[in-house]
Kinemage of the C-alpha trace (Angstrom):
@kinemage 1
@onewidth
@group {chain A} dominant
@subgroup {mainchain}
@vectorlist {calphas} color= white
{ca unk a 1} P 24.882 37.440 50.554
{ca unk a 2} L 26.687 34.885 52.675
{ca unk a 3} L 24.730 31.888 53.659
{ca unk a 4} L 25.633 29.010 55.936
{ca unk a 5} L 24.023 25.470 56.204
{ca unk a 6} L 23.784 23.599 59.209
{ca unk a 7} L 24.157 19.791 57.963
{ca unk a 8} L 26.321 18.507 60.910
{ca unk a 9} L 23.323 16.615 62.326
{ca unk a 10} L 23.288 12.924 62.556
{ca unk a 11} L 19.770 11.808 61.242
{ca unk a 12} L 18.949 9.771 64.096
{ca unk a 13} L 14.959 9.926 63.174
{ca unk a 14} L 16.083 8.552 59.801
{ca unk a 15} L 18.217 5.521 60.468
{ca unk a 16} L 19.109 2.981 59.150
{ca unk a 17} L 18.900 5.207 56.044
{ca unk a 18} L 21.606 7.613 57.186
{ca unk a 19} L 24.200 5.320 58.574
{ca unk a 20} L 24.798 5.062 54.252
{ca unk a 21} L 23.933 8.639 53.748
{ca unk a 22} L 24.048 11.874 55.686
{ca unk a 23} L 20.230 13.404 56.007
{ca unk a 24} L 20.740 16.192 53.047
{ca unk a 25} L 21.991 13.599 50.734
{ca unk a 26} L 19.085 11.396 51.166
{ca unk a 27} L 16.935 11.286 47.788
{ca unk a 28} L 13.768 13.264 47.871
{ca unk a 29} L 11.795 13.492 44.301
{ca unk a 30} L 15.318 12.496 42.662
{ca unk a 31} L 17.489 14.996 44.050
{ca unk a 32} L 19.060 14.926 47.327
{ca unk a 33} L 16.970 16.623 50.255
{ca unk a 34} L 20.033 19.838 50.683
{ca unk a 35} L 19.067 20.296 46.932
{ca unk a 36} L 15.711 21.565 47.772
{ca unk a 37} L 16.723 23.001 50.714
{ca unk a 38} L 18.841 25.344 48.839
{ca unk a 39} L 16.071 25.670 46.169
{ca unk a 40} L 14.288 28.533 48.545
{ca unk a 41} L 17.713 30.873 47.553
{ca unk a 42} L 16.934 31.010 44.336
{ca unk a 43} L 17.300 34.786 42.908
{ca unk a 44} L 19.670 35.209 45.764
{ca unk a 45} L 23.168 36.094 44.869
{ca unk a 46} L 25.560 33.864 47.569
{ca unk a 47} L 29.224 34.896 48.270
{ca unk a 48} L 30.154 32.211 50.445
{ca unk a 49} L 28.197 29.401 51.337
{ca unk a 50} L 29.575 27.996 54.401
{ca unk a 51} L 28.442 24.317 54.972
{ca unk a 52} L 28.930 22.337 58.191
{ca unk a 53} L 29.549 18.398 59.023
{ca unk a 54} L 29.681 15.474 61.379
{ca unk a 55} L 28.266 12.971 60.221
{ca unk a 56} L 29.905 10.991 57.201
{ca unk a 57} L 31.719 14.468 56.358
{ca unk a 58} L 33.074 13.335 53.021
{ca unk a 59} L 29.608 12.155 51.572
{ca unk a 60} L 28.667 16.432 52.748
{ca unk a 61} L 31.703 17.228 50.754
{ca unk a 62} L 30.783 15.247 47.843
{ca unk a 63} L 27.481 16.517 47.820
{ca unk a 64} L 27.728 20.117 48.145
{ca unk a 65} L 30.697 20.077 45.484
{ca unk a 66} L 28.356 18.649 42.849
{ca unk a 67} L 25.596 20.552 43.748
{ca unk a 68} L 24.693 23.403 41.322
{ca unk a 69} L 24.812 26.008 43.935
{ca unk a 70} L 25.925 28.817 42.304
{ca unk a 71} L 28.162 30.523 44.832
{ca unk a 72} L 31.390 31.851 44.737
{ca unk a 73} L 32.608 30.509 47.492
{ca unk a 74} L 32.085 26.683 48.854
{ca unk a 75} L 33.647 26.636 52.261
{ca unk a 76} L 33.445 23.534 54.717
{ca unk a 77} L 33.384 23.974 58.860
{ca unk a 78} L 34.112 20.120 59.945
{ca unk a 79} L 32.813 19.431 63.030
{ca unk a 80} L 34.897 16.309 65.045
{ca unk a 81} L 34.774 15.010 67.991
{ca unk a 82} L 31.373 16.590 69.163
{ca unk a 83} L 28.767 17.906 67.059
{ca unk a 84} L 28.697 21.650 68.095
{ca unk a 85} L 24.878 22.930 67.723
{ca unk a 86} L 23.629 25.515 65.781
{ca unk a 87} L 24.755 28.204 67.851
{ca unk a 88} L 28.414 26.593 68.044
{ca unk a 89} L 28.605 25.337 64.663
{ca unk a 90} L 27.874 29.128 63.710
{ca unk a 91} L 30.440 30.821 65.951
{ca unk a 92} L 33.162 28.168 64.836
{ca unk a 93} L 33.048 29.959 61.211
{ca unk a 94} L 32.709 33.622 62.773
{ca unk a 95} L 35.688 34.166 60.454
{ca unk a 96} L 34.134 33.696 57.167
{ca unk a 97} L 31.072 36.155 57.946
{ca unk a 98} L 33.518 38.968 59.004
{ca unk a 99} L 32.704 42.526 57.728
{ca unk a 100} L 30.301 40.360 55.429
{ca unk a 101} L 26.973 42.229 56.519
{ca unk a 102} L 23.621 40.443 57.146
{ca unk a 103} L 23.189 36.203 56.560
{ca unk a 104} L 21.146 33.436 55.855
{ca unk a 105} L 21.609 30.588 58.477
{ca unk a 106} L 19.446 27.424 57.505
{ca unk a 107} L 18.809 23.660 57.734
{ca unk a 108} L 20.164 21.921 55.038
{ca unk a 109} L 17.117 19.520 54.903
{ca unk a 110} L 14.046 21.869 54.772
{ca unk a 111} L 11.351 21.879 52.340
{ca unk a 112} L 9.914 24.984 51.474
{ca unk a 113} L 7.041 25.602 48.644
{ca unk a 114} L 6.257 29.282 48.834
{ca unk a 115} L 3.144 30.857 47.741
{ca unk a 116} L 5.258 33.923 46.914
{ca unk a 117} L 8.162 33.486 44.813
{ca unk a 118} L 9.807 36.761 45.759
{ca unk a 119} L 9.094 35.826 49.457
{ca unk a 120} L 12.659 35.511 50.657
{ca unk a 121} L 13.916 38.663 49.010
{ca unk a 122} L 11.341 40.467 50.554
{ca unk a 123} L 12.192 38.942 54.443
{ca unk a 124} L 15.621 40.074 53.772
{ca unk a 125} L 14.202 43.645 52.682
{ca unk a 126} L 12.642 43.883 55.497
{ca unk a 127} L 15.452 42.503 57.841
{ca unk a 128} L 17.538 45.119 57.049
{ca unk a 129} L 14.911 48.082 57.382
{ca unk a 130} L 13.887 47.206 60.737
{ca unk a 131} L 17.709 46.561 61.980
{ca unk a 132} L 17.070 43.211 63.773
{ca unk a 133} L 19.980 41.193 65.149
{ca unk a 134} L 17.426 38.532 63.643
{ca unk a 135} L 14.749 37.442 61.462
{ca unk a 136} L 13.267 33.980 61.769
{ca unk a 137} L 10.894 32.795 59.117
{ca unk a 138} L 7.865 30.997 60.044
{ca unk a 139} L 4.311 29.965 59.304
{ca unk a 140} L 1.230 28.673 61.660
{ca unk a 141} L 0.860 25.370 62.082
{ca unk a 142} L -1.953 23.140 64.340
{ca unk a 143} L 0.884 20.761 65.828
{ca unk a 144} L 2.339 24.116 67.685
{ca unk a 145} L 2.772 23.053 71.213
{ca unk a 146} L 2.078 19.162 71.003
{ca unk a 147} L 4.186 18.159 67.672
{ca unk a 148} L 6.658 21.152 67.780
{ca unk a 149} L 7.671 23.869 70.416
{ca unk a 150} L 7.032 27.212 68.924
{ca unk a 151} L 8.849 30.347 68.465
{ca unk a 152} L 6.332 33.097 70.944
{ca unk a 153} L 5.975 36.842 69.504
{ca unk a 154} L 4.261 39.919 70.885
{ca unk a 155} L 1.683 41.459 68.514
{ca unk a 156} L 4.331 42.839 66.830
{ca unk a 157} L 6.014 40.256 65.496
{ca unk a 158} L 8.941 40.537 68.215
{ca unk a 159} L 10.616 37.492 69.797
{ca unk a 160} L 9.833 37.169 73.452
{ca unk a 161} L 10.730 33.265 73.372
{ca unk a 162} L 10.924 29.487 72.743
{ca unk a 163} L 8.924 26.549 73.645
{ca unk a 164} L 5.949 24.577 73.844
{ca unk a 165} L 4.333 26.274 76.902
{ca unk a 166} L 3.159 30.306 76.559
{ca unk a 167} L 5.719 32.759 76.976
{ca unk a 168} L 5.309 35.823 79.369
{ca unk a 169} L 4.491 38.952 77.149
{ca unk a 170} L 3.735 36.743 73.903
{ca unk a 171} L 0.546 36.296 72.288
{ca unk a 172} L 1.640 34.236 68.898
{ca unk a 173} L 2.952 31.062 68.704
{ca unk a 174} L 4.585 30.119 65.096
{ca unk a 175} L 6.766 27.337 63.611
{ca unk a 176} L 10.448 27.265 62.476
{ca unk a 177} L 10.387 27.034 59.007
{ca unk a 178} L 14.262 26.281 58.730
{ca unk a 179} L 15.932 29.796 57.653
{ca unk a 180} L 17.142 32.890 59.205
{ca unk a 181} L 18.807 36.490 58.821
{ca unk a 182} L 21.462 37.537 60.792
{ca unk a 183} L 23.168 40.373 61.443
{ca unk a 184} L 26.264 40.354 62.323
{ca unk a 185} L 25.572 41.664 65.707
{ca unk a 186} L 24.542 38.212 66.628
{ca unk a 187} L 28.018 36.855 66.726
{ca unk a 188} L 28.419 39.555 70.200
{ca unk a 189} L 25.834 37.409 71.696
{ca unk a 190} L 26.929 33.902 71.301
{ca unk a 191} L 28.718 32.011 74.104
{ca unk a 192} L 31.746 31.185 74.276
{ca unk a 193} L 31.264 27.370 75.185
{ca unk a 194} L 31.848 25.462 71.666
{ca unk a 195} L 28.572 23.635 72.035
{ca unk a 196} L 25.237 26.520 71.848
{ca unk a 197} L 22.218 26.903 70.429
{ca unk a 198} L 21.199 29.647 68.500
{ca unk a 199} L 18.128 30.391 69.811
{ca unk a 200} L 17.920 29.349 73.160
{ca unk a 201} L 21.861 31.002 73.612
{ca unk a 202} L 22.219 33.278 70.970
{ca unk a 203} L 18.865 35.213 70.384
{ca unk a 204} L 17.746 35.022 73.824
{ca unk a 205} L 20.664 36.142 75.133
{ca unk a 206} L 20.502 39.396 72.138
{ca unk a 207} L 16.972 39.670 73.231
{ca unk a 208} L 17.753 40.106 76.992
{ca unk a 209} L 20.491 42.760 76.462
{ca unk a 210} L 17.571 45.080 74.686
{ca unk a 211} L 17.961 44.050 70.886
{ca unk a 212} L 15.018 43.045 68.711
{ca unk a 213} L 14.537 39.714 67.260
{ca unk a 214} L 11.346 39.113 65.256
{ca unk a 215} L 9.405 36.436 63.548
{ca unk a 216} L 8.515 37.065 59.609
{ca unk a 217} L 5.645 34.764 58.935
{ca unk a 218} L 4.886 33.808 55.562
{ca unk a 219} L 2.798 31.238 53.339
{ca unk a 220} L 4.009 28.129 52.216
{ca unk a 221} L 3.706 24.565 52.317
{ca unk a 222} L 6.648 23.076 54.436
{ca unk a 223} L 7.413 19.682 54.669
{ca unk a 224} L 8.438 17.613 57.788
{ca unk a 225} L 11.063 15.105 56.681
{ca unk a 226} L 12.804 13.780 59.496
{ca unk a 227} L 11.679 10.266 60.154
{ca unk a 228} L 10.517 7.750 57.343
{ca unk a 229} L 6.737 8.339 57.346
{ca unk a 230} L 7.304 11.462 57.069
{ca unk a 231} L 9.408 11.690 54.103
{ca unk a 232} L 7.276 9.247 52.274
{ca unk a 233} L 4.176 10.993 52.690
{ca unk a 234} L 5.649 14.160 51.791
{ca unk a 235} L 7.091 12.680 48.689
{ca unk a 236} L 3.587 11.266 48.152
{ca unk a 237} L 1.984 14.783 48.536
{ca unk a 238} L 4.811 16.193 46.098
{ca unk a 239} L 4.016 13.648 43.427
{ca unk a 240} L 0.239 14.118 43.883
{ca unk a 241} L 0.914 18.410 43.069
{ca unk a 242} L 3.346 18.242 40.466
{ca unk a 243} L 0.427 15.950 38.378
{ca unk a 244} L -1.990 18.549 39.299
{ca unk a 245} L -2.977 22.344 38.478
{ca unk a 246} L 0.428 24.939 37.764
{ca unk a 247} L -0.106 25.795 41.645
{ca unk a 248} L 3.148 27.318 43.347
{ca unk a 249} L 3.866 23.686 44.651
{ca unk a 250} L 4.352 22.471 41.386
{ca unk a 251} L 6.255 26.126 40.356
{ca unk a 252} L 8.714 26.022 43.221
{ca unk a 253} L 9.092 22.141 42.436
{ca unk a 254} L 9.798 22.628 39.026
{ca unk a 255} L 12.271 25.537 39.269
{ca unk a 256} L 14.516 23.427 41.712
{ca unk a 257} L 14.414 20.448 39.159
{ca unk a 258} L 15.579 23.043 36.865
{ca unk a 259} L 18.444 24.248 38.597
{ca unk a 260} L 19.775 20.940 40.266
{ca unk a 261} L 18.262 18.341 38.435
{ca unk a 262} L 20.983 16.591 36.134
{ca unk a 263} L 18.771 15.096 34.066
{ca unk a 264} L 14.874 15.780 33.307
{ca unk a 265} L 12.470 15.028 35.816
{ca unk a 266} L 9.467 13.185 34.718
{ca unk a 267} L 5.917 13.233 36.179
{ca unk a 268} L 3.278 10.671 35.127
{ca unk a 269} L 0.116 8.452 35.472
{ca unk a 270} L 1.093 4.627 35.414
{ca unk a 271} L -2.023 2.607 35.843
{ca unk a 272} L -3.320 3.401 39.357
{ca unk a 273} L 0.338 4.606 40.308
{ca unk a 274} L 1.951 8.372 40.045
{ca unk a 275} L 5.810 7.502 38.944
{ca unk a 276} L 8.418 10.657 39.290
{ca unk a 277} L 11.553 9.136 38.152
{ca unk a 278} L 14.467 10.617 36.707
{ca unk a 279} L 14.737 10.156 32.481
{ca unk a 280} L 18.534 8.072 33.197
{ca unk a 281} L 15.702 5.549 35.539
{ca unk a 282} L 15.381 2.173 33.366
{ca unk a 283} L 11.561 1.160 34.930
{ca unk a 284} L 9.876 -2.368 33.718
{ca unk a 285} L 6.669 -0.969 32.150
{ca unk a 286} L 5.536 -4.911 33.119
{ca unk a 287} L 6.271 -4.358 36.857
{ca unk a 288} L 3.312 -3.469 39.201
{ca unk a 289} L 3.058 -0.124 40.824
{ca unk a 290} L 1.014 1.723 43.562
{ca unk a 291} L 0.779 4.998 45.663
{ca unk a 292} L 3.966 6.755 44.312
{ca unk a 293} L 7.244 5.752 43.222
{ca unk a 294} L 9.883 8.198 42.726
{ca unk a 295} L 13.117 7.108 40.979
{ca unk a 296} L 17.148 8.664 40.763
{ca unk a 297} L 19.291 8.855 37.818
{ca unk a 298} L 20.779 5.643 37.224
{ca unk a 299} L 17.775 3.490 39.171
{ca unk a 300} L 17.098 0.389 37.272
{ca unk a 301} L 13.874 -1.360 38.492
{ca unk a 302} L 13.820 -4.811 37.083
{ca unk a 303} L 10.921 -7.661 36.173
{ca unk a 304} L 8.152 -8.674 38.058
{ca unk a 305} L 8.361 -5.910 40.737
{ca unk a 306} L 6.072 -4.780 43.015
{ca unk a 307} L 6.315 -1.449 44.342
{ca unk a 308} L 3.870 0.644 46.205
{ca unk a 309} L 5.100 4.212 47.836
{ca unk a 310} L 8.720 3.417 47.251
{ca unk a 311} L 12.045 6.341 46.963
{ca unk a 312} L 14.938 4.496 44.675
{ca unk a 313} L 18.147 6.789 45.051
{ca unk a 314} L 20.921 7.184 42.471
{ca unk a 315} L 21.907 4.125 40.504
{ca unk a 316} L 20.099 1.737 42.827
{ca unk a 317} L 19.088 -1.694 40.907
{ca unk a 318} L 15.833 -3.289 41.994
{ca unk a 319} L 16.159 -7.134 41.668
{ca unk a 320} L 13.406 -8.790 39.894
{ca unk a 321} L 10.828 -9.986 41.483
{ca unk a 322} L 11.181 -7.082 44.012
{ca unk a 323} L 8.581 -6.439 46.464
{ca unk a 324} L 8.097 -4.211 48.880
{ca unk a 325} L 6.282 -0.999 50.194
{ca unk a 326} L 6.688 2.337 52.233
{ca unk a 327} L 10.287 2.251 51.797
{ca unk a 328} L 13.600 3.951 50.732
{ca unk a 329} L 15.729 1.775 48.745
{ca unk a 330} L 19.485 3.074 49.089
């Protein structure tokens, strides 16, 4: 199956973090966030995996080419000038999904933890039995119409629109979870402007000229991880589930470790403090920890630290003497 990754954005919600990286690159649980983003494929067989940029396009590049994502094919889309949308970022690679059949299209800084392992195979199943120009995946959620517009479905599960105010004919509203199935019939519906987005322009318009589009709800825990807070608490909550019960958090954790993880991934107690921290992390057993801390291969945290709900990317050095809390160190 051909997938495609939508990575152009420019992390705005995430500064000053990504003026050094790009959003999928920044560290989450010692792999970069695209890693677990592309951790929700697993057991599906990519052809090409189509990957767009903008922002700092060679740190994409360098990314994605180290990645482990098993495809055959690793093409780029670079995006200059303009960052093109989802909907124009798509139809600028229209080429590569040619005679391909169906596709995934999805962020490449989502966080899924399924309940059902098998959960994606069985969307696409059912994508192609119903014949849908589209299939969005999505799950309830209480901030639906305050924190995030929803996507509105009729009672049976079929698109009628987008928003945080009721849609005419809809009785559902659900979140974006970050992935969808196409069929190729979509690329008949895009506009022809280079900037569009895919829902608003490209489903909506499929929608309005009599196809059906339809919502695939399913159970997981999904993680917001576009500002700071967010990401740290969501690490926090990661930590927490990978020290507790084999629940399918900690499964669907553990399997991306095991896939793009170049080094073991270690989970622990520390005094009053749960560490995560890569086994190439050199950590001062005499400096003082709290909350979380979650540290890349290569990290060194030095003497006399004190760190409390901290990320430490990829062959960052802590100083002695460090201290500081609710933070990303880069």
């Amino acid at each position: 199956m051909n997938v495609m990754v939508l990575a152009a954005g420019e992390g705005t919600r995430l500064r000053p973090y990504t003026t050094q990286l790009p959003k999928p690159a920044i560290p989450f649980l010692t792999l970069p966030l695209a890693a677990h983003a592309l951790g929700f494929l697993q057991g599906i067989k990519i052809n090409k995996l189509v990957v767009n940029t903008y922002h700092l396009p060679e740190k994409i590049h360098t990314l994605f080419n180290k990645i482990n994502h098993q495809a055959n094919e690793l093409i780029f889309s670079d995006e200059k000038g303009k960052i093109l949308d989802s909907g124009g970022g798509l139809n600028k690679v229209h080429s590569h999904f040619k005679d391909g059949g169906d596709f995934i299209l999805m962020n490449a800084d989502t966080v899924i933890l399924p309940k059902d392992s098998e959960i994606l195979k069985k969307a696409i199943s059912h994508h192609r039995s119903t014949g849908a120009v589209a299939t969005v995946l999505v799950m309830s959620h209480p901030g639906l119409g305050t924190q995030f517009g929803g996507i509105w479905a009729d009672g049976k599960n079929a698109i009628k629109g987008f928003g945080k105010g009721k849609v005419e004919g809809a009785e559902t509203a659900w979140h974006y979870i970050g992935v969808q199935i196409f069929s190729e019939k979509i690329f008949n519906y895009l506009p022809k402007q280079d900037v569009s987005h895919i829902f608003y322009d490209g489903v909506m318009a499929a929608v309005n000229s009599g196809e059906t589009a339809q919502v695939y709800p399913i159970e997981c825990t999904w993680f917001e991880t576009g500002n700071p807070t967010d990401l740290i608490e969501a690490s926090k909550y990661c930590v927490n589930a990978l020290l507790g019960d084999d629940g399918h958090e900690k499964q669907a954790l553990e399997k991306t470790f095991a896939q793009y993880s170049s080094s073991k991934v270690i989970t622990q107690k520390f005094n009053e403090a749960n560490l995560q921290f890569s086994s190439e992390a050199i950590i001062d057993n005499e400096s003082k920890f709290s909350g979380f801390v979650s540290a890349g291969p290569g990290a060194v945290i030095g003497k006399n630290c004190k760190l409390e709900n901290v990320i430490i990317g990829d062959g960052v050095h802590v100083a002695d003497g460090t201290t500081v809390n609710n933070t990303i160190l880069l």
